[in-house]
N, C-alpha and C positions, 0 to 999 in steps of 0.2 A: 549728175546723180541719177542712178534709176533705181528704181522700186519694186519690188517684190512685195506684190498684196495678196494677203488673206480675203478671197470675196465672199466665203461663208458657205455654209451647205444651200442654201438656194433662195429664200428670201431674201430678197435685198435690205430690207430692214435687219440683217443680221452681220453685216458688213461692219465693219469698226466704224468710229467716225475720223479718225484717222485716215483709214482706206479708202472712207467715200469722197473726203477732201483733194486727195490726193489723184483720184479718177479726173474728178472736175478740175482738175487745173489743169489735169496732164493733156499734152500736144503729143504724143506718140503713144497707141494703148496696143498692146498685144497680148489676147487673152486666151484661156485653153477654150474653145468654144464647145468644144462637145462636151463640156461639164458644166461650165459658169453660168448660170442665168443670165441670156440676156440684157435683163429687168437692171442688173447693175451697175450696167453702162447710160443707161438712160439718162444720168446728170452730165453725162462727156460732152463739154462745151462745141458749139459745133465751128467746124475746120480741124480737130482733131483727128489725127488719121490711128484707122482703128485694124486690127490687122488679128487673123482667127488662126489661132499656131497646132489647131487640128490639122492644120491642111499644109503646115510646115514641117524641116527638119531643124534641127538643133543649128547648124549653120546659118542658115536661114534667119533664124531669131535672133540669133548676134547679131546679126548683119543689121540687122530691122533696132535694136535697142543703140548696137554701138552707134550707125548714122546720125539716129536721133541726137543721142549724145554729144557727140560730136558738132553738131549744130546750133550748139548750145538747148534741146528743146528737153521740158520737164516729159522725162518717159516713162510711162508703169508698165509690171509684167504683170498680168490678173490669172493668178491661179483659183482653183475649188477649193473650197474647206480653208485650213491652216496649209499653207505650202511645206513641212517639214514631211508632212503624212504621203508618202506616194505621191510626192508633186515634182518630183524629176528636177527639184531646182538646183541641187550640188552640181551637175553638171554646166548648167549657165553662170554660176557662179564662181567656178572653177574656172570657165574660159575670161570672165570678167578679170578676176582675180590677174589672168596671165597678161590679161589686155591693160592695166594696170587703171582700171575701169573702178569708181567708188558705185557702191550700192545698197542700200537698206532693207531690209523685211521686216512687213509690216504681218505681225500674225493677226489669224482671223480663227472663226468656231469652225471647227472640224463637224464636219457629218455626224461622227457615231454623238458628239453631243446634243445634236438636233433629234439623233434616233433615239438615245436613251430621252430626252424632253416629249417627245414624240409617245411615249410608252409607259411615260412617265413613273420610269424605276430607276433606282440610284446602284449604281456599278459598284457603289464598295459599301456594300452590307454588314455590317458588324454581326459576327457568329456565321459569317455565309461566306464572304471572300472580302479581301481584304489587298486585290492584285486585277490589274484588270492588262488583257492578253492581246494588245494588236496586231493582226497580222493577215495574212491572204492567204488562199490554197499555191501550190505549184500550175499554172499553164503555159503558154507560151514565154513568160519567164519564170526562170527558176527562182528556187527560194535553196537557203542553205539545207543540208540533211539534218542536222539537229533540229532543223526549224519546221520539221515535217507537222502535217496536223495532229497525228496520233503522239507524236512524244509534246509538244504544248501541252494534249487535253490531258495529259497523264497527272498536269498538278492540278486540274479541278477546279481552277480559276475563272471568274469571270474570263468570257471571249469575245472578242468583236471579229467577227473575219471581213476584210473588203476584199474588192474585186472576186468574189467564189460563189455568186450567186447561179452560176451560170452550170455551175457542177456540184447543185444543192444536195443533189441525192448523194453522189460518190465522199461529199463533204460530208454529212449528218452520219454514214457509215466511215469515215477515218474517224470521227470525233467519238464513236462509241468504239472503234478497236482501242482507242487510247484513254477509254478508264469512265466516261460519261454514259451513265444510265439510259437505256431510250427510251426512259418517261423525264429526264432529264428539259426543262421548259427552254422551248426556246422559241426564236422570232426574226423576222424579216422587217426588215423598215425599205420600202423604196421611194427614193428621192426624199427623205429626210427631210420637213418647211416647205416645200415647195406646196405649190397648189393640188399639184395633182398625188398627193402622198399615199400610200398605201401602206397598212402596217398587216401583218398575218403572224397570228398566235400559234404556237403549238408545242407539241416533240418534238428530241430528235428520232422517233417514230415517226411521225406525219408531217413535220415540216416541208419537205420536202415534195408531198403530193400538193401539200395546199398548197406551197409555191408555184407548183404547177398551172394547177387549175387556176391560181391569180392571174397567171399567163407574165411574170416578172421572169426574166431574164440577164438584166443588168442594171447599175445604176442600184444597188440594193447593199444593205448592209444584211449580214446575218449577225446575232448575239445569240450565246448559249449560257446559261448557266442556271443555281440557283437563285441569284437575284430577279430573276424576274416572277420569280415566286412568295407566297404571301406571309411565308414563317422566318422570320427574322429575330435579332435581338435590337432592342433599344440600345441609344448611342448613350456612353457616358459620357458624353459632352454635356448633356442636360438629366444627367442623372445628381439629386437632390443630396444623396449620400459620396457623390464623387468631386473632393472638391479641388481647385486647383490656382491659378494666378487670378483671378477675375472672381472668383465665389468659393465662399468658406462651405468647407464639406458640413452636411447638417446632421443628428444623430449618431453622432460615432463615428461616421466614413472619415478615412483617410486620406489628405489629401495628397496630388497628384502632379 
């Protein structure tokens, strides 16, 4: 059997405990190295062989998980964040699948969760958005044309962009050609938990320079929207007059 582990946006403490069990036993670890902390290997028993798939091809990796397997040896594959999000796993899994290879995935906290805990605002605002918009600008790979940044911003939904920090300015201008105000609030979180975290407030008027002058480059989330602003509506969840399976509506309200 091999594994597919969520190791969290960078904390080690933010790793499943699933995930972390599953490191410590494991005799074959092959992790993304230019994303994963470190810090989350640090329980891998030692004689386990530990293998950095930044510096690999896809072939490569198979080679490295089927042997293991093969061998009878317990093997993980340690991706960033949750593996589903831009963690290129469908293709390993695809080849496994062909290999007629069993495997599991273990989900883990994705980044933008650690950004919004990080900033501490909640993605789905009642009266503000009620949708929240994952996705990255176009670079060296492409994204489909509907999926351009100016038609996304065109619904007004909360946004998370990965991988686009790098084209902050050209990003802040597609997101205002497609319908967002540039006093529109927004933010950068880079490296999400980790030690070394950096958050920068602003517009999508100034975001952009203050990203600059932070000197971030990569490894960074941007969020856009009104939720990170302070006019909101309260949740009928705990509204007194809204009542529903768990609490009787009080003064008239109807329940739900």
């Amino acid at each position: 059997m091999i594994y597919f582990i969520g190791a969290g946006p960078g904390d080690p403490e933010l790793i499943t405990i699933k995930g972390k069990r599953l490191i410590e036993e494991a005799d074959v670890i092959v992790y993304a190295g230019s994303l994963v902390n470190p810090q989350v290997l640090v329980g891998a028993k030692p004689g386990a062989k530990i293998y950095n798939s930044a510096t690999m091809t896809l072939d490569e990796v198979i080679s490295v998980l089927c042997q293991g397997e093969k061998e009878g040896k317990r093997v993980v594959r340690v991706h960033t964040g949750d593996p589903s999000l831009y963690g290129a796993i469908r293709e390993q899994m695809a080849e496994l699948d062909r290999l007629r290879i069993a495997y599991e995935v273990i989900p883990g906290v994705s980044s933008f969760l650690a950004a919004a805990a990080a900033i501490k605002r909640e993605y789905t605002m009642p009266g503000i958005s009620q949708t929240v918009i994952l996705t990255r600008m176009e670079g060296r790979t492409p994204v489909p044309k509907r999926e351009c940044i100016p038609e996304l911003a065109a619904h007004q939904a909360t946004m998370v962009i990965f991988l686009s920090v790098g084209q902050i300015a050209l990003l802040c201008e597609q997101l205002q050609q497609g319908g967002y105000e540039a006093n529109t609030p927004a933010a950068v979180v880079y490296k999400a938990s980790w030690e070394e975290e950096t958050i920068v407030c602003g517009t999508l008027r100034d975001l952009a320079e203050k990203v600059k002058a932070a000197g971030i480059r990569k490894t960074a989330l941007v969020m856009v929207g009104e939720f990170l602003g302070d006019v909101f509506e309260t949740s009928k969840l705990y509204d007194p007059e809204f009542g529903h399976e768990y609490r009787t509506a009080k003064n008239g309200g109807h329940e739900n």
